[in-house]
C-alpha positions as YAML, in Angstrom:
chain: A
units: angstrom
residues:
- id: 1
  name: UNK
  ca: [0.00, 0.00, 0.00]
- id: 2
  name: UNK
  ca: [2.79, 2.37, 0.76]
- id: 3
  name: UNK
  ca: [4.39, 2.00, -2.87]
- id: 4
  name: UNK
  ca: [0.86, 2.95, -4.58]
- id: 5
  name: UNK
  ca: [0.43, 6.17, -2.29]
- id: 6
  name: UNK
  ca: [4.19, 6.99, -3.51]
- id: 7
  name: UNK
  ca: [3.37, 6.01, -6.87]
- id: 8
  name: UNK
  ca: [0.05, 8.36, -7.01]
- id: 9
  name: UNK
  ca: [2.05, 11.13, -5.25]
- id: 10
  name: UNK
  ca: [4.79, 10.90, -7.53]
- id: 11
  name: UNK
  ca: [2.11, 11.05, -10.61]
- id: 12
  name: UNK
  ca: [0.50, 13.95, -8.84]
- id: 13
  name: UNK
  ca: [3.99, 15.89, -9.06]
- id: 14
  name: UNK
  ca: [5.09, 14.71, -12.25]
- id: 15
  name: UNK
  ca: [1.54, 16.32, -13.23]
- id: 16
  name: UNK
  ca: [2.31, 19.38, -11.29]
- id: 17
  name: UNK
  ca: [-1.02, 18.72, -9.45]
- id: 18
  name: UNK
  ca: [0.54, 17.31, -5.48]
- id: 19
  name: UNK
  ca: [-0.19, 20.86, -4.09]
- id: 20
  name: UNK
  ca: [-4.15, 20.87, -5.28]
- id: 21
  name: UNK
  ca: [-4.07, 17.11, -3.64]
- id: 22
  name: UNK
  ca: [-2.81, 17.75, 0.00]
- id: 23
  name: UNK
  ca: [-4.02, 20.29, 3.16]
- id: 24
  name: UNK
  ca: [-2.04, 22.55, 4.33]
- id: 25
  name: UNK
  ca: [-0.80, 20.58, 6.90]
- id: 26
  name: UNK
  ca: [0.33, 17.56, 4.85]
- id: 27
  name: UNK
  ca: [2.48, 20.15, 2.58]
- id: 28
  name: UNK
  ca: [4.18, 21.45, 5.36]
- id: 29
  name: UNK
  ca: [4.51, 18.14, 7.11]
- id: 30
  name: UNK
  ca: [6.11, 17.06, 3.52]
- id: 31
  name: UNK
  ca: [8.07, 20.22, 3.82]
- id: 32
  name: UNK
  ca: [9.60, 19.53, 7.29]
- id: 33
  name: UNK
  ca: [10.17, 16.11, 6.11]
- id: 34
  name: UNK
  ca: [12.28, 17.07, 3.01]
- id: 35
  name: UNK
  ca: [14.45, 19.78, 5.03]
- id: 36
  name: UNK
  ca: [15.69, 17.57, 7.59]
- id: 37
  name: UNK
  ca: [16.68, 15.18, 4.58]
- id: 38
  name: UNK
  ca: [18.31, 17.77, 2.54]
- id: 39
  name: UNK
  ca: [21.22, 18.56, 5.46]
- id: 40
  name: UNK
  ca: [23.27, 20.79, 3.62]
- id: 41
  name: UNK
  ca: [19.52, 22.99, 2.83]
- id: 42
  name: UNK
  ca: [20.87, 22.39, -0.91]
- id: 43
  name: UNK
  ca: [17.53, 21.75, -2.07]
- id: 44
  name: UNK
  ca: [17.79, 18.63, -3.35]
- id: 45
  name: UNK
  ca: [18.26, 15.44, -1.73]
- id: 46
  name: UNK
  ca: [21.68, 13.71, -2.55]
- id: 47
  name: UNK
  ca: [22.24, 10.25, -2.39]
- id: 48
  name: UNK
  ca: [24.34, 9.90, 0.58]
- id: 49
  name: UNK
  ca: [21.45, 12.15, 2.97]
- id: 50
  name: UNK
  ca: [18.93, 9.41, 1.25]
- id: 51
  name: UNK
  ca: [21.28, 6.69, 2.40]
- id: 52
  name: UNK
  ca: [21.81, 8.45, 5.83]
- id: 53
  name: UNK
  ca: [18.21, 9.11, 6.14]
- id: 54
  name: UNK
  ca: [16.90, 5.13, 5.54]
- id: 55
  name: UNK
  ca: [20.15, 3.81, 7.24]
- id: 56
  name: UNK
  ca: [18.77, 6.23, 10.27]
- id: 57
  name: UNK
  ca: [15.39, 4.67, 10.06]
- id: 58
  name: UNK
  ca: [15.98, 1.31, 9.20]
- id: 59
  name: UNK
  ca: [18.33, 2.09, 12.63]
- id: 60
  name: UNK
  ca: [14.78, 2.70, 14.46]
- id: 61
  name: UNK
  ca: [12.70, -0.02, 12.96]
- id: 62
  name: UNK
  ca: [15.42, -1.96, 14.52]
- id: 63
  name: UNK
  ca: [15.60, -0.63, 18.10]
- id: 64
  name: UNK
  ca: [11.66, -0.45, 18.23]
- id: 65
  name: UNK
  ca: [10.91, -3.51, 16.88]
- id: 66
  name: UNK
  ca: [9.72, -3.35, 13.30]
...
């Protein structure tokens, strides 16, 4: 289920449509997501802050269980 809601979302965005798809408070939730990502407030998401961010969560599926 999580891939298809990442799938639609990504179509949404491709389609320049996400923003007329979420509240307010999902976009900034999304927002606040994506800047603690992005470290170096580049903009962009490198590879190595996507591999730090999953190896960081994958850490705390670990430690609580999942």
């Amino acid at each position: 289920m999580e891939y298809a809601e990442s799938k639609a979302l990504l179509i949404l965005d491709q389609r320049n449509a996400l923003s007329s798809a979420l509240t307010k408070d999902e976009i900034e939730d999304a927002d606040r997501v994506f800047r603690s990502i992005d470290r170096d407030g580049g903009g962009s998401i490198s590879e190595s802050e996507a591999r730090d961010f999953f190896a960081e969560r994958a850490k705390r599926d670990v430690e609580n269980g999942g």
